[in-house]
N, C-alpha and C positions, 0 to 999 in steps of 0.2 A: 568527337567531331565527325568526321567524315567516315561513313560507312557503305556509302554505296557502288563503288568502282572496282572494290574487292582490291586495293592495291594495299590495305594492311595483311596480307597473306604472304607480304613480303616480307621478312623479319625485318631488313635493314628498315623500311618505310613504318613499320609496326613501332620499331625503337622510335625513331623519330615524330611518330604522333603521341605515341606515350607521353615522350618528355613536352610533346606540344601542351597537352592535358595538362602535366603536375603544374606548367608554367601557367597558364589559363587560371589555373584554380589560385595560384601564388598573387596573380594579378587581384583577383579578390580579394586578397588577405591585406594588398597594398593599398588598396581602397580603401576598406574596413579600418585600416590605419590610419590613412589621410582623413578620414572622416571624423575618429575621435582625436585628429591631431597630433597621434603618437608619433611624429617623423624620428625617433630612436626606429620603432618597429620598423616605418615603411624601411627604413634603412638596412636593417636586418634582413627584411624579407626580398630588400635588392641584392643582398650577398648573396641568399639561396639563388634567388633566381639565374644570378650569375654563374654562379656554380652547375647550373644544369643546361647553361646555353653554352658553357666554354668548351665543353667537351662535342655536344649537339652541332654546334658551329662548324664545329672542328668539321666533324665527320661530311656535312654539307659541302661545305667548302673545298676539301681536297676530297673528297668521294664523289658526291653525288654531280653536284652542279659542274664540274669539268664534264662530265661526263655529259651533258645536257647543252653544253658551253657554245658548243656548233651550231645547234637548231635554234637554240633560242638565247643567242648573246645577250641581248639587252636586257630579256627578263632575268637573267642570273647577274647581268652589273647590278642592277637596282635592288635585287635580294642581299647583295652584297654589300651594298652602298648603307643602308637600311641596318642591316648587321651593324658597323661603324656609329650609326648616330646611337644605335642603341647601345651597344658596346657603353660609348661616352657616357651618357648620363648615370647609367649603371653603376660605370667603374667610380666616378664620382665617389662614391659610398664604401670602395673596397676596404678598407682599412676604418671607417668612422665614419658617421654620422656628420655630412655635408655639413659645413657652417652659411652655405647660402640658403638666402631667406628664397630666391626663388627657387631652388632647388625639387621642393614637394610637387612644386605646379609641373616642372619641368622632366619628374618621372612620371605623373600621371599622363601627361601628354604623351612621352616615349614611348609609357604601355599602349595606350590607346595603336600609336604605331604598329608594337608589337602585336598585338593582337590582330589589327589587318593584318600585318605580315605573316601571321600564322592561318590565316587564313585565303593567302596568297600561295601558301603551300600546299598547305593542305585540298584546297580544289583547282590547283594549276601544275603545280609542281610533281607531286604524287603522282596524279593518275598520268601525267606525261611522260614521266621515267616509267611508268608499268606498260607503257604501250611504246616507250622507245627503246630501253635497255636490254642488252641482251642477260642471259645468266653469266657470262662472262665479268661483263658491267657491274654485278651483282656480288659479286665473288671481291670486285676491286673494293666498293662499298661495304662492305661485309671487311675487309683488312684494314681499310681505315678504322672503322671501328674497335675492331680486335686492338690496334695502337695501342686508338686512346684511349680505350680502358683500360690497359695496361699501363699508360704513362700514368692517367689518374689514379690508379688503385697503389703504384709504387711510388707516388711523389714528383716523379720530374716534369710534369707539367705546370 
């Protein structure tokens, strides 16, 4: 995605475009599923994706965007806010394969969200923390993380 502001030099912002990436490409797979009507797959391929936003969330949420919360409140509500609807239709899927019929339409649509939304990030959000954050900032962002990796990789999450 985004390469031009030099703000992936920043590990915490590099983590987070990465997993922006594996999700981008996950969306494709979702498609590629809804298209030959597999909704088993797209379903599956809503767990992963979940699985790589619960932790990514995480780290935004109590890292990054407090951090940013002051200058730009309303754009981190609506990041937030956006988070939630996507959350939902996702979670839908956690455990099985939606029995609603409109369900298929109603993750495509999510994605479509998601995908602006990561690209809300990635050319507003990023290069805004690289030009507002201190290293101190960087350091809090960076222990969020360290967390939940550690909740993730031992289960308590």
């Amino acid at each position: 995605m985004c390469e031009y502001c030099g703000c992936q030099s920043v590990a915490a912002i590099d983590e987070l475009t990465r997993e922006h990436d594996l999700v981008v490409n996950m969306i494709g797979d979702v498609r590629a599923a809804h298209i030959a009507g597999d909704v088993d797959r797209m379903a599956a391929v809503a767990r992963r994706i979940s699985a790589v936003l619960g932790p990514h969330t995480e780290v935004e949420e109590h890292g990054l965007f407090p951090l940013l919360a002051d200058d730009f409140a309303d754009h981190v509500a609506a990041l937030e806010q956006e988070h939630r609807r996507i959350e939902k239709v996702l979670g839908a899927a956690a455990t099985a394969t939606p029995h609603d019929a409109a369900w298929p339409r109603q993750l495509i649509e999510i994605l479509d969200l998601l995908r602006d939304h990561i690209l809300k990030e990635q050319d507003g959000v990023f290069p805004a923390a690289l030009t507002t954050l201190s290293g101190e900032d960087w350091d809090r962002v960076d222990a969020v993380r360290a967390r939940v990796t550690s909740a993730t990789a031992d289960g308590s999450r």
